[in-house]
C-alpha positions in Angstrom: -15.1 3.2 -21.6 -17.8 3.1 -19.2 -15.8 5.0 -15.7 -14.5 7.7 -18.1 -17.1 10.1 -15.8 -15.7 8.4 -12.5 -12.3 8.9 -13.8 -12.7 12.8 -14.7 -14.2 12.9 -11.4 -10.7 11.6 -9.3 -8.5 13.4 -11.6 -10.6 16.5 -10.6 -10.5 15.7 -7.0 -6.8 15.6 -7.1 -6.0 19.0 -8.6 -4.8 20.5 -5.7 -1.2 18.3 -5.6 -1.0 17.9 -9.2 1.4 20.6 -9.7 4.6 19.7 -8.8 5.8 16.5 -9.5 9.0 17.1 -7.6 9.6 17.3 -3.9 8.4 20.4 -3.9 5.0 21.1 -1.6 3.1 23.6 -0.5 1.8 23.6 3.4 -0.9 21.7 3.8 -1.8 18.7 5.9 -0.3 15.2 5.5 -0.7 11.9 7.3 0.7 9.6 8.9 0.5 5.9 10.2 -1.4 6.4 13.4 -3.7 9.1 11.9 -1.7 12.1 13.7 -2.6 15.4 11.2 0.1 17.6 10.7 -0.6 20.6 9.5 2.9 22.7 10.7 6.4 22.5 9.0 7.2 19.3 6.9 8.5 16.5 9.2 10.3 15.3 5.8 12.7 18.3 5.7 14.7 16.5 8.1 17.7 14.5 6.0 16.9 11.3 8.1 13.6 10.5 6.3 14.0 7.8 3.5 11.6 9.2 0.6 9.1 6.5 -1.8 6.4 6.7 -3.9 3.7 4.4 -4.4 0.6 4.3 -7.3 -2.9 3.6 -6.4 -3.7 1.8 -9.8 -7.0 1.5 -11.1 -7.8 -1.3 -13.5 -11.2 -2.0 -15.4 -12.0 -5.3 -16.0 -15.6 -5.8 -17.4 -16.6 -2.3 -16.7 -15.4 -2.3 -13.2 -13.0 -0.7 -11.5 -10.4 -2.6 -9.5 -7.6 -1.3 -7.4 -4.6 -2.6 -7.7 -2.6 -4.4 -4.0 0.5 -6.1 -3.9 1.8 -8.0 -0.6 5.3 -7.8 -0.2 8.0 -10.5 -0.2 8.8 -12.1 3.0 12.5 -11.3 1.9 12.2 -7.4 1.9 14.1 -5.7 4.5 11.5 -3.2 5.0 7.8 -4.1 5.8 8.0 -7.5 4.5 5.3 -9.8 4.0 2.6 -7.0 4.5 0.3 -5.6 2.0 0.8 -2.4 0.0 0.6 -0.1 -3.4 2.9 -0.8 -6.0 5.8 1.2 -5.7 9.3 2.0 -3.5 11.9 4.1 -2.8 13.0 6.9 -4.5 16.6 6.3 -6.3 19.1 9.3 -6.7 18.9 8.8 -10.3 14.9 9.5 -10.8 14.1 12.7 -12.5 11.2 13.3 -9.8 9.1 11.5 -7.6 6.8 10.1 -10.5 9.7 8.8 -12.6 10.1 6.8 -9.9 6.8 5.7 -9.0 6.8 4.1 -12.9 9.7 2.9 -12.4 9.0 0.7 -9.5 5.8 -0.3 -11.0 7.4 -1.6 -13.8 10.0 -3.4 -11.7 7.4 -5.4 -9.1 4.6 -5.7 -11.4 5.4 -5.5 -15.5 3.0 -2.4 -16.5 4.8 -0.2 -18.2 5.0 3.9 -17.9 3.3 4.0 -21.7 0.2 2.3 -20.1 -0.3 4.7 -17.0 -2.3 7.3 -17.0 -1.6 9.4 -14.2 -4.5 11.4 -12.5 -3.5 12.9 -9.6 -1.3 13.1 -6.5 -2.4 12.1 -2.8 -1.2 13.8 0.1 1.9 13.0 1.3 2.0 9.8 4.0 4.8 9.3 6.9 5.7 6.0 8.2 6.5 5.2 11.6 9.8 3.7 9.9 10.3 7.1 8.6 9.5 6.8 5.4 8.1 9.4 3.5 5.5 8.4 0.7 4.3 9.9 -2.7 0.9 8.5 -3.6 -0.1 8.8 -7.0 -3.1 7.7 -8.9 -3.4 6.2 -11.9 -5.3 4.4 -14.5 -3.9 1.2 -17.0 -5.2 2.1 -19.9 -5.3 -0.6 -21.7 -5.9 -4.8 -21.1 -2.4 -5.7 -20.6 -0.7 -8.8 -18.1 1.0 -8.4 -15.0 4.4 -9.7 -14.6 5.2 -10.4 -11.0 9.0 -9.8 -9.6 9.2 -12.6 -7.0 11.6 -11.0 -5.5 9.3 -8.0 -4.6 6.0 -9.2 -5.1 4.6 -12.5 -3.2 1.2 -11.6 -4.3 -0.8 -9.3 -6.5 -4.4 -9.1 -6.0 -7.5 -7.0 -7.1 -10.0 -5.0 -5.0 -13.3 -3.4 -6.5 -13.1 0.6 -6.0 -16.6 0.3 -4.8 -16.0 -1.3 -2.2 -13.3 1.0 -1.0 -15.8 3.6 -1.6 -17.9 2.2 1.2 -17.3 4.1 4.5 -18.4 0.8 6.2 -15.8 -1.1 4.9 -13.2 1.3 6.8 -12.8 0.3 10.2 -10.8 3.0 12.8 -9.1 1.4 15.9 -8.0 3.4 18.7 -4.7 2.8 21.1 -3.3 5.0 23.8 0.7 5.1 23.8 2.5 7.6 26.1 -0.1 9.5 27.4 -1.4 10.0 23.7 -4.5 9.0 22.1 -4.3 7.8 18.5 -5.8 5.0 16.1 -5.2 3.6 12.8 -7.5 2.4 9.5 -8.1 -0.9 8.6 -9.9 -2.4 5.4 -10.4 -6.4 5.8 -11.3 -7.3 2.4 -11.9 -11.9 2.1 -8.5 -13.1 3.7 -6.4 -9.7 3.5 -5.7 -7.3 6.0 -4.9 -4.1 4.5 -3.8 -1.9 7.3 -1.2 1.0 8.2 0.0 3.1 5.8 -1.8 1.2 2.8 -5.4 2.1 4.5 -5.0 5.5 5.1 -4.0 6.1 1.9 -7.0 4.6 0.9 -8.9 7.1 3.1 -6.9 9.7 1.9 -8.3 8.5 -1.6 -12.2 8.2 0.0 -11.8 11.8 1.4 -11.0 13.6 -1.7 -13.4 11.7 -3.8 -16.2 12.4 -1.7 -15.4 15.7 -0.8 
């Protein structure tokens, strides 16, 4: 495979989280929607946060490297119709946070746990719904379909890695609320709008693989 090297390198980028796949972290920084940096006691602690975990999936088709994007289903109670990782809450039945990541991956989109190879964790993201969210990343490892749950998934579409890569692609907008300054990323990418959470975990991604 050609992006074996560029794989090694993400998977070696992501050491730092990858060992505990639990709920179990230790103190370091984590983001949330409007790019506020925590870097204090876990906002999550608190029983009112709803927990999910998401993969950012890597595909290679023809030697390139897509990432996987799914938009939601107009039907969803939360965030509907807006674009996102594969992924969900976490059920009182998963084992651990990445038991349920495959499981939800295999729910919206048909690629089975067998298929993933997981390469690292992401720093933890927080919602301004208060959600809490796991990303992981991962790799298909071999040419297999997608199987869309309509009832999840309206849409599943590919972006290249490099362009994610590119720090011109990222925009950064700025809004004042309350007396406090803040902003959020966006990527426009042909006629989607990846915005919110989605984006800056795909900053998250950019700043560890640069790094």
């Amino acid at each position: 495979m050609k992006n074996i090297s560029i794989l090694k390198k993400i998977q070696f980028s992501l050491k730092e989280f990858n060992q505990d796949k639990q709920l179990n972290f230790p103190p370091v920084k984590f983001t949330s929607d409007f790019d506020f940096v925590y870097s204090e006691k876990f906002k999550y602690e608190r029983s009112s946060y709803r927990k999910a975990t998401v993969f950012f999936l890597l595909r290679e088709i023809e030697e390139t490297l897509y990432v996987v994007f799914t938009r939601r289903s107009k039907n969803l109670s939360s965030h509907p119709g807006q674009i996102s990782f594969p992924g969900g809450r976490i059920d009182k039945d998963d084992p651990t946070i990445m038991d349920a990541g495959f499981r939800e991956v295999e729910e919206e989109i048909g690629i089975k746990k067998e298929n993933i190879e997981t390469l690292g964790l992401l720093p933890p993201h927080e919602t301004v719904s208060q959600f809490i969210i796991y990303p992981f990343v991962g790799f298909i490892k071999k040419p297999t379909s997608f199987f869309i749950n309509k009832n999840e998934v309206e849409e599943l579409f590919l972006v290249p890695l490099v362009f994610l890569l590119k720090n011109e692609n990222m925009q950064y907008h700025e809004f004042s609320r309350n007396k406090l300054r803040g902003g959020y990323f966006a990527v426009p990418y042909g006629p989607y709008y990846i915005w919110g959470a989605t984006a800056r975990i795909i900053k998250s991604f950019v700043e560890k693989y640069q790094s």
